[in-house]
C-alpha positions as CSV (number, residue, x, y, z in Angstrom):
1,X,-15.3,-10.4,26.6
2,X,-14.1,-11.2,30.2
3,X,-12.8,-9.1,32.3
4,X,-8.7,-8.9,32.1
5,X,-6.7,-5.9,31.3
6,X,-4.1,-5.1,29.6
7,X,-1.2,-5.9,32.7
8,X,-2.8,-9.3,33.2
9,X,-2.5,-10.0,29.6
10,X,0.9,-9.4,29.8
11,X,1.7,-11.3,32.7
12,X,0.4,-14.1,31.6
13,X,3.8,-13.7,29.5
14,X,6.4,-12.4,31.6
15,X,8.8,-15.0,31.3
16,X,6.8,-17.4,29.1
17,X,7.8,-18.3,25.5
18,X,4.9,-19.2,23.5
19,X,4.1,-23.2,23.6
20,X,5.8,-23.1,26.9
21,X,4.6,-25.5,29.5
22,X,5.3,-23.1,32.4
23,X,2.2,-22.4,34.6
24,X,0.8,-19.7,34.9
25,X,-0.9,-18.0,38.3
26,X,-3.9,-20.3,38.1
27,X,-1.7,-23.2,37.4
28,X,-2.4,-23.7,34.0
29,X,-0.3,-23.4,31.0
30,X,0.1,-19.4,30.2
31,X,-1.2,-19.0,26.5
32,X,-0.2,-15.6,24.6
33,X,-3.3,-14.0,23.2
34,X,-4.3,-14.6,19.7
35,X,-4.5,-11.4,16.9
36,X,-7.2,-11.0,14.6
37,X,-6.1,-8.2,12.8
38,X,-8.8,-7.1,10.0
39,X,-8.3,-4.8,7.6
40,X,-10.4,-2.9,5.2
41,X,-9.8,-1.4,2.0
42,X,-10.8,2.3,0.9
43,X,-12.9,2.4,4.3
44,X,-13.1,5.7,5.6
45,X,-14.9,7.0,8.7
46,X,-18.4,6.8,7.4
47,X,-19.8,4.7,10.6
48,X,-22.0,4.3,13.1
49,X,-19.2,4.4,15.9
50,X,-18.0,7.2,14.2
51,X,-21.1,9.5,14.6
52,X,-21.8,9.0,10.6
53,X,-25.8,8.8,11.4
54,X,-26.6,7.3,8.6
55,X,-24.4,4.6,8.7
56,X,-25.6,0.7,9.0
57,X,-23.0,-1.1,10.8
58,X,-23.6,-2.5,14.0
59,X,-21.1,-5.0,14.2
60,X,-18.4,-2.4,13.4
61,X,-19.8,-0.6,15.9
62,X,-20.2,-2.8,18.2
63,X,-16.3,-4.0,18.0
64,X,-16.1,-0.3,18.6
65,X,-18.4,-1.2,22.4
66,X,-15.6,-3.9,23.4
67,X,-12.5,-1.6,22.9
68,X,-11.4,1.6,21.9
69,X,-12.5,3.8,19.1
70,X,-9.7,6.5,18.0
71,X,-11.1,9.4,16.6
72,X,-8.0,11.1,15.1
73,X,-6.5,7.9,13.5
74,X,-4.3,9.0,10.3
75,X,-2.4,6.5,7.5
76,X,1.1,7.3,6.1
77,X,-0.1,7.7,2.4
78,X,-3.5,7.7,1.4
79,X,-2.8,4.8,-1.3
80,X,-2.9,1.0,-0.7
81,X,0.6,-0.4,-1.4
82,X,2.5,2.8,0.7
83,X,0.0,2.2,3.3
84,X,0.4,-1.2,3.9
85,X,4.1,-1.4,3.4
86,X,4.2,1.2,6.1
87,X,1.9,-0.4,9.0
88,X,2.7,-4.0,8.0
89,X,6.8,-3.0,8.5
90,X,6.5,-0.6,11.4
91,X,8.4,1.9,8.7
92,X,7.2,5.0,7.4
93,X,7.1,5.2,3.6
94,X,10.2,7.4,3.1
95,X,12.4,4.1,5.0
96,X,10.3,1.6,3.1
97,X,10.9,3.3,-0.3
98,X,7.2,2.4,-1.4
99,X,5.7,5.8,-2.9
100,X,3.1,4.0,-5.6
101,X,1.9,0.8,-6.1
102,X,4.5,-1.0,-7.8
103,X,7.8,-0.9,-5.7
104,X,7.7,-3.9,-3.1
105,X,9.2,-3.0,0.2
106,X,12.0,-5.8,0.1
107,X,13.5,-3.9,-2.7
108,X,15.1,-1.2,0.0
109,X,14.4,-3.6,3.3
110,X,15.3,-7.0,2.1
111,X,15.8,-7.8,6.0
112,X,13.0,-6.1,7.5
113,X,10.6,-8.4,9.9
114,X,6.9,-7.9,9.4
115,X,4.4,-7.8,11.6
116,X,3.4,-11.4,10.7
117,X,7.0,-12.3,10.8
118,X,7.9,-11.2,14.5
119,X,5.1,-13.1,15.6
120,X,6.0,-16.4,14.1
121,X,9.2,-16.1,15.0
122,X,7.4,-16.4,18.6
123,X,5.2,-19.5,17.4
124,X,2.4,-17.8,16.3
125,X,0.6,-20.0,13.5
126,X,0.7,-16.2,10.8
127,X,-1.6,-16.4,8.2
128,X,-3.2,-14.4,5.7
129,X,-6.9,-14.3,3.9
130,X,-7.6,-11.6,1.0
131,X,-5.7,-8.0,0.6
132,X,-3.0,-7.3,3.2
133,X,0.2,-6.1,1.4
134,X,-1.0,-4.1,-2.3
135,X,-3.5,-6.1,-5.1
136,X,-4.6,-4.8,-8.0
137,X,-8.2,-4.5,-7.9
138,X,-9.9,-5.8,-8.5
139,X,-7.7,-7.4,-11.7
140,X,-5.7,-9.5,-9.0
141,X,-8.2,-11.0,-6.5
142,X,-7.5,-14.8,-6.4
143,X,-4.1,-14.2,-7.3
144,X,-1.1,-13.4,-4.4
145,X,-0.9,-9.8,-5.3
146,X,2.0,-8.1,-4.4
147,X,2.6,-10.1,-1.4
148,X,5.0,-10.8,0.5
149,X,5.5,-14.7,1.2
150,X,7.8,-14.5,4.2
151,X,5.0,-12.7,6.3
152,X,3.0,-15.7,6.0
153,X,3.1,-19.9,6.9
154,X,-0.3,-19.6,5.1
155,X,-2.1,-17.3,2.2
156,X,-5.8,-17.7,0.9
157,X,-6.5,-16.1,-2.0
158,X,-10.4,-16.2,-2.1
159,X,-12.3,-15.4,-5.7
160,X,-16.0,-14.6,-5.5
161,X,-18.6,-14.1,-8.4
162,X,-18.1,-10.2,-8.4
163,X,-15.1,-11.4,-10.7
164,X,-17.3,-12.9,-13.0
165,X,-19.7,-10.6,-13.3
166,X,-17.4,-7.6,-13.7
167,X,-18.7,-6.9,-17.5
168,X,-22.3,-6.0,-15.5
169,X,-20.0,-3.2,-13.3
170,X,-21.8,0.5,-14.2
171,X,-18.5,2.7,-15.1
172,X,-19.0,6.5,-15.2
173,X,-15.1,7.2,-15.1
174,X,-12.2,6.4,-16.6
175,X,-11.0,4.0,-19.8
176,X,-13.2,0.3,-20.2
177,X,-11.3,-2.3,-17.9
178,X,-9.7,0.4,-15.4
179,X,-12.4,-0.4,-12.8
180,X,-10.0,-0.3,-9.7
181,X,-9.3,3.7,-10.0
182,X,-13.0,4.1,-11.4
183,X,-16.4,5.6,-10.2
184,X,-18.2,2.1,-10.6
185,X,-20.3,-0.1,-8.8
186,X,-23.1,-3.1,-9.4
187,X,-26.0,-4.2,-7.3
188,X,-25.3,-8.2,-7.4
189,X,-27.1,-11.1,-7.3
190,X,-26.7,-13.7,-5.1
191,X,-25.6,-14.0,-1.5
192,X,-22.9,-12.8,0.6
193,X,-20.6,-15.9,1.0
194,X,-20.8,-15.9,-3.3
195,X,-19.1,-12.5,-3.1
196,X,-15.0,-12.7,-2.5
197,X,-15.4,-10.8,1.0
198,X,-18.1,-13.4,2.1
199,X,-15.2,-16.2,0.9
200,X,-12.8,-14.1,2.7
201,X,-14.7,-13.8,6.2
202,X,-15.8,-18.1,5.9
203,X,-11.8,-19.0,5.4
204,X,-10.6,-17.0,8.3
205,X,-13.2,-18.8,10.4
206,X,-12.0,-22.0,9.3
207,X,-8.8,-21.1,10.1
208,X,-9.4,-20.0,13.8
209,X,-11.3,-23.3,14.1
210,X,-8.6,-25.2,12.9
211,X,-5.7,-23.0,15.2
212,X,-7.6,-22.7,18.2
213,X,-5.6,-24.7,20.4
214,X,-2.1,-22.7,19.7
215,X,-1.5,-18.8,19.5
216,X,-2.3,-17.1,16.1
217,X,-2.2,-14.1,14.0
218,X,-4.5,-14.0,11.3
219,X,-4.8,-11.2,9.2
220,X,-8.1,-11.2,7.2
221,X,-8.4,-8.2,4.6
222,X,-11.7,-7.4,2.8
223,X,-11.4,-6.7,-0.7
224,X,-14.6,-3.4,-0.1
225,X,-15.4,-1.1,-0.5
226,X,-12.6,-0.3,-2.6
227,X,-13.9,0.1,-6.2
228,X,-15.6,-1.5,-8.2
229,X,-17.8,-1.2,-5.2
230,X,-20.0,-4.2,-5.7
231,X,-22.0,-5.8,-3.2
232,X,-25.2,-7.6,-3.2
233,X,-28.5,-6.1,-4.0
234,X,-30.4,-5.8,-0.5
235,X,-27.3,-3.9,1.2
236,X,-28.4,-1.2,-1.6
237,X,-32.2,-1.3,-0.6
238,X,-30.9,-0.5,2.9
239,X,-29.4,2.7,1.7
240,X,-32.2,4.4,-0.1
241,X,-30.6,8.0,-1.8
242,X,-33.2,9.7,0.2
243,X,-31.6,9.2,3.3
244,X,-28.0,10.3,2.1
245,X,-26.5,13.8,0.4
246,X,-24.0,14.7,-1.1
247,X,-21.5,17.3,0.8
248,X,-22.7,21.5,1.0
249,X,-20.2,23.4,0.9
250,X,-19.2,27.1,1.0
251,X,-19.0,28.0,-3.0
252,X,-15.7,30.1,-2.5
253,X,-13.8,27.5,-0.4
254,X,-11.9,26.0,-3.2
255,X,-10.2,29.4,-3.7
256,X,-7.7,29.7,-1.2
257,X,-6.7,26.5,-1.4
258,X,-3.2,25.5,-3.9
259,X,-4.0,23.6,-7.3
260,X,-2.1,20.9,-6.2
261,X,-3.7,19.5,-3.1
262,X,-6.3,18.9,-6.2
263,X,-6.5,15.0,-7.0
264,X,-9.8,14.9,-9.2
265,X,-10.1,17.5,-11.9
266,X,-12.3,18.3,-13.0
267,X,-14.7,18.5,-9.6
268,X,-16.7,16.0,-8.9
269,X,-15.5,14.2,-12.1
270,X,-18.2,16.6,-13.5
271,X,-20.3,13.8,-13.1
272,X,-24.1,14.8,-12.8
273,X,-25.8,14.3,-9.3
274,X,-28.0,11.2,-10.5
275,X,-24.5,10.1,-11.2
276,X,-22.8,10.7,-7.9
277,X,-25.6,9.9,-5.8
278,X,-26.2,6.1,-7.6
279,X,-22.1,5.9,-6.4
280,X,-22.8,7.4,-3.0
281,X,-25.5,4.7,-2.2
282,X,-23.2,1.5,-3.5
283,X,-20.1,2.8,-1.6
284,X,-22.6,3.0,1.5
285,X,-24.2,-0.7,0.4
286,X,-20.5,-2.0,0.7
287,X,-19.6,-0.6,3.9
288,X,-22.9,-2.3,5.1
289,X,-21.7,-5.8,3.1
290,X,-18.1,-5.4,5.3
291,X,-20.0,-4.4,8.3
292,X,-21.6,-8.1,8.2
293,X,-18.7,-10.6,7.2
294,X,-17.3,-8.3,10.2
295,X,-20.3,-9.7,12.1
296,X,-19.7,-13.3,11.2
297,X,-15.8,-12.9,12.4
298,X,-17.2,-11.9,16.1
299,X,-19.9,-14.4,16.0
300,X,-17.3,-17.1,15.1
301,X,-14.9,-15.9,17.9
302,X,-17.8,-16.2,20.6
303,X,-18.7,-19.6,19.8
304,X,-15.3,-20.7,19.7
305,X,-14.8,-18.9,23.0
306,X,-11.5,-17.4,21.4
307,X,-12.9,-13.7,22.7
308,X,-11.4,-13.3,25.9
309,X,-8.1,-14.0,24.5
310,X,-7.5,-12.7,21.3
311,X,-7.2,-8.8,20.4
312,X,-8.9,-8.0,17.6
313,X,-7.8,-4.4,15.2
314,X,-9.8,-3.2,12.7
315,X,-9.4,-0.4,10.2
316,X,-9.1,0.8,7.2
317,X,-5.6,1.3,5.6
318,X,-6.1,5.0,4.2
319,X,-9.5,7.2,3.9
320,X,-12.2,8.2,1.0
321,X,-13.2,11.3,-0.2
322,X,-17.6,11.2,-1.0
323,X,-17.0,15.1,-3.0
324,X,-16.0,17.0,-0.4
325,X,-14.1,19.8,-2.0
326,X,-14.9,18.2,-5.0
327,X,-12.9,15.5,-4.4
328,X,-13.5,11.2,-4.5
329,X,-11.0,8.5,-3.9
330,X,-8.1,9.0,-2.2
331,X,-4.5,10.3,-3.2
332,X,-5.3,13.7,-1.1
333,X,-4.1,15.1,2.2
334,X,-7.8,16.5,2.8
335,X,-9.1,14.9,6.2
336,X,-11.1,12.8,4.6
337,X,-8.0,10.8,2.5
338,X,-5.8,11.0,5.6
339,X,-8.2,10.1,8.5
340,X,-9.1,6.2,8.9
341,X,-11.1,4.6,11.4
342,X,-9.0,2.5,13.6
343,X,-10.8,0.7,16.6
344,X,-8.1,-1.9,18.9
345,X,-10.5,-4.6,21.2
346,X,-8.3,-6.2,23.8
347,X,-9.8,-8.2,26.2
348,X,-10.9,-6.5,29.6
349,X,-9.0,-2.8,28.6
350,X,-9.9,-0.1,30.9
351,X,-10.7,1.8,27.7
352,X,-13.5,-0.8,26.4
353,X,-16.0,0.9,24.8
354,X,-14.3,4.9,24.7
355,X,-13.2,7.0,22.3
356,X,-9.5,8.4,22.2
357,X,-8.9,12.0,20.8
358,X,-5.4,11.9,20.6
359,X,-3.8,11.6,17.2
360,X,-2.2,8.4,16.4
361,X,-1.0,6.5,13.0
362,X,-1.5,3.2,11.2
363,X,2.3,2.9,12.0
364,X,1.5,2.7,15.5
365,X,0.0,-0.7,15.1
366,X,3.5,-2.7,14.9
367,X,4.6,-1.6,18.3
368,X,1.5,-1.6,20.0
369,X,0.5,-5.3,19.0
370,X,4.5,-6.3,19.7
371,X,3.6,-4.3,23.4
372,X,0.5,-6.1,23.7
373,X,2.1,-9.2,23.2
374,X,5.5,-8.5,24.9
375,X,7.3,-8.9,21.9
376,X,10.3,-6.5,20.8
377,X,9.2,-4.0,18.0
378,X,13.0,-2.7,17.6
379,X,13.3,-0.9,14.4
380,X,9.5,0.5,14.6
381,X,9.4,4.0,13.6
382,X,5.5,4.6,15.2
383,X,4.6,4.5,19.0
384,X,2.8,1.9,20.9
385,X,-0.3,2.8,21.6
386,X,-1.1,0.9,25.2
387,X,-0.9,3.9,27.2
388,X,-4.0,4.7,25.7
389,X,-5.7,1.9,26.0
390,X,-5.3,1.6,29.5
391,X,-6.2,5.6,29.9
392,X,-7.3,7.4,26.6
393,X,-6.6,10.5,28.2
394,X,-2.8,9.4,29.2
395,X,-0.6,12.4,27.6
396,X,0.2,12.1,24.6
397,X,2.1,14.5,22.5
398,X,2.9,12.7,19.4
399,X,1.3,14.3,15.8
400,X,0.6,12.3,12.7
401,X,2.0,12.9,9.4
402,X,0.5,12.1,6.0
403,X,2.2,12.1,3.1
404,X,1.7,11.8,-0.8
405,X,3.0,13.0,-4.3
406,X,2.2,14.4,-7.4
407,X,3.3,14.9,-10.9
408,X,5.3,17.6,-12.0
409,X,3.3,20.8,-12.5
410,X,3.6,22.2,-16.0
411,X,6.4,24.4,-16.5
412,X,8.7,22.7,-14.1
413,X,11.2,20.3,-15.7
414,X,12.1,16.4,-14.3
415,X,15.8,17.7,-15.1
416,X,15.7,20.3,-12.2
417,X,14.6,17.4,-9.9
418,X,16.3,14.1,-11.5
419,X,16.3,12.2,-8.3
420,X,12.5,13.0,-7.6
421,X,9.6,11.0,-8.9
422,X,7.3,13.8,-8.9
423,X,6.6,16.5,-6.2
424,X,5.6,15.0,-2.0
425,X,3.5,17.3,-0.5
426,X,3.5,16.1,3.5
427,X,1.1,17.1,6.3
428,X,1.1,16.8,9.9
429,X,-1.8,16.7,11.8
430,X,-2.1,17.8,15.7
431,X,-5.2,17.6,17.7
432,X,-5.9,21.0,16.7
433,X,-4.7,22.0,13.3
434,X,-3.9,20.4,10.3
435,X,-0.6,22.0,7.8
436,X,0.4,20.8,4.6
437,X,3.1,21.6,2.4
438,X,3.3,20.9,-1.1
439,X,7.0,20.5,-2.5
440,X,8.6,22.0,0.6
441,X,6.1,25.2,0.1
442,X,7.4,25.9,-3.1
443,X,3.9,24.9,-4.7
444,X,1.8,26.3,-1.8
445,X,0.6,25.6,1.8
446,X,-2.2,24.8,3.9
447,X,-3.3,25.8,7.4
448,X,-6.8,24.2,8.7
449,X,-8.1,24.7,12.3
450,X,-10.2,22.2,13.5
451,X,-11.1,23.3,16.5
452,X,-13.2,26.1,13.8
453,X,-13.2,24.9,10.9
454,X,-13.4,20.7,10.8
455,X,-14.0,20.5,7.4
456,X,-11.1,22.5,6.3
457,X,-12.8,25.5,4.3
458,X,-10.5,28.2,5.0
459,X,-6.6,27.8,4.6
460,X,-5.1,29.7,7.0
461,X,-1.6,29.6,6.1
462,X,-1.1,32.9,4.4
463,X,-2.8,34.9,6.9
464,X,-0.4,37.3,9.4
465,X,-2.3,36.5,12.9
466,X,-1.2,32.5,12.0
467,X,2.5,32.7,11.3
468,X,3.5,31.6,14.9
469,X,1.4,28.8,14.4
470,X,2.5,28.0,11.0
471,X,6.5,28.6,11.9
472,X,5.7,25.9,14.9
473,X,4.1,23.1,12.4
474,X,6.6,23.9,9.8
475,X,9.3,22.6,12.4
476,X,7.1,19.7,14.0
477,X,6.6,18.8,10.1
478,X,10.0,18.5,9.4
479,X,11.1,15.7,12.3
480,X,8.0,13.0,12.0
């Protein structure tokens, strides 16, 4: 990308409405930078960028070479229709009202302007290819999902052969046909643009051919490697099992930890290690599979020399869990559920090709795009992130918090709570700890520090030498 930073970015839009004919300082007409924004689903840290050395994606990572890389990136709620609702409103789940994967945002913000929406109402061209607000999957791929047709002048709703050849998907858990919340997988035939992600990545590339001459927003969300994870055969043979392993952990950790941070019982599904491994290498071969159509997208944005002006955000709208603590999928406040890789390219930032240890959220993304566009984010509950893209060491005091819920444990009655669905645990995460409580406390607490322990094997929060620090989060916990 060519060198301009973030300032001359944003003059070129002091003062300029978008299809304005005003000129800018080289005389020609100022043009508002385009937004790729690419999302994918059930992605967790697992890449090369990320120091995950086993990992196969170089185009992720080298996204990650042309802007910043933030290394303590959390979601709202580690499940797809909370987490989207969240970062695609600006709103964190307990304004939008979204707590499972039903309830559709409008329902409590009938008013609210998306993401998508602030932009057209700027003249961006806004469109949409694949999974940006919740889908079933993968029972609604090709269909509109739960979306949300204002957002949008245009949705694609690709379909690719791995819905025809679900009856070949290997199942280990759950009931026949309940392959999105399953432990499955297939090795396809055939080629990546035969596989709804390949679809997906070829119609947002016709799009930003067909758009280049105006501003636009494109959102472009990959379907993997959500389960079923299902990706063609030779991204498999580049993840032989020998090269990959399954988590080692202390035998006693679980212990000190409360019942109900448990998502997965019982551990590991008590699925053999034949069984978990076969999963471990298909999740892997789909991170691989996203890692190319990602490749195409960057290809496609050098040839139509669209790269020095459009900003480019990829993540992945919530983590994964690959057993640690027994644990797979999401649903959990672990580290692992709760952290997402988040990587923001804008053309020429000081920060190109850094990595930012502050923590920051997926709600952050509405303000900082609206900043980097000079548009108004009023209403956005997250923080714009710019300051940190021009200096990832800028201060920053702002913690992330991560919530999700649970059922009623036994014993406790839906009359004493008849205004709750379920219990909320909620977490906030600092750059050095990480505390959780579960019901208010009332159902047990959590105390990880990360400058020790990163992988969150000892809970802290009962121990005497910690109750400053605990007392401290508990507050900061209470006022996200």
């Amino acid at each position: 990308m060519r060198s301009l930073t973030i300032l001359s970015v944003l003059s070129l839009l002091a003062g300029v409405a978008v299809g304005s004919d005003a000129p800018s300082a080289g005389g020609k007409p100022a043009r508002p930078p385009n937004v790729l924004l690419v999302i994918s689903d059930d992605l967790n840290n697992s890449l090369g960028c990320y120091g995950y050395p086993v990992a196969k994606t170089p185009n992720i990572d080298r996204l990650a070479s042309m802007g910043m890389r933030f290394d303590r990136a959390y979601c709202q709620f580690p499940l797809c229709n909370p987490s989207r609702a969240s970062f695609m409103t600006g709103r964190r789940p307990d304004t939008t009202g979204v707590l499972e994967n039903r309830t559709h945002f409008r329902e409590k913000l009938p008013d609210v302007a998306t993401l998508p929406q602030l932009f057209q109402r700027h003249g961006y061209f806004a469109a949409r290819v694949g999974k940006i607000y919740h889908y079933g999957v993968p029972a609604q791929i090709g269909t509109d999902g739960l979306d949300d047709a204002p957002s949008w002048q245009l949705r694609i709703n690709p379909r690719g052969r791995d819905k025809d050849d679900e009856d070949e998907v290997i199942q280990y858990t759950g009931q026949k046909g309940s392959l999105g919340a399953a432990i499955s997988f297939l090795a396809a035939e055939g080629t990546d643009e035969e596989q709804t992600d390949g679809k997906i990545a070829s119609e947002v590339i016709r799009l930003m051919e067909e758009h280049r001459d105006r501003p636009f927003f494109i959102a472009c969300g990959f379907f993997r490697p959500h389960v079923p994870c299902v990706a063609p055969k030779h991204y498999f043979a580049e993840h032989p099992q020998s090269t990959l392993s399954l988590p080692r952990e202390p035998a006693d950790h679980l212990a000190g930890i409360p019942e109900i941070a448990f998502h997965v019982r019982p551990a590991n599904y008590g699925l053999t290690t034949e069984q978990l491994m076969n999963f471990l290498q298909a999740y892997h071969a789909c991170v691989t599979f996203v890692d190319s159509q990602v490749g195409r997208l960057l290809a496609a944005l050098d040839r139509l020399k669209l790269a020095d002006n459009t900003i480019v955000v990829f993540f992945g709208d919530h983590g994964w869990l690959l057993g640690e603590h027994g644990q797979w999928q999401k649903m959990s406040l672990f580290e692992e559920s709760a952290r997402v890789p988040l990587i923001i390219a804008v053309p020429g930032a000081a920060g190109a090709g850094k990595g930012c240890g502050r923590t920051v959220e997926l709600v952050d993304v509405y303000p900082t795009l609206a900043d980097l566009c000079g548009l108004d984010a009023a209403g956005a509950e997250g923080k714009s992130l710019r300051p940190l893209l021009e200096d990832p060491r800028a201060a920053w005091s702002a913690p992330a918090f991560t919530q999700v819920t649970r059922g009623v444990p036994v014993g406790t009655t839906q009359a004493a709570r008849p205004a709750r669905r379920g219990l909320m645990g909620r977490s906030v995460r600092t750059e050095r700890w990480r505390y959780t409580e579960w019901d208010e406390g009332r159902q047990g607490a959590e105390l990880y520090d990360h400058d020790a322990d990163p992988k969150e094997y000892r809970n802290l929060a009962k121990d005497p030498k910690y109750a400053e620090t605990v007392r401290e989060l508990k507050r900061l916990l209470r006022r996200p």
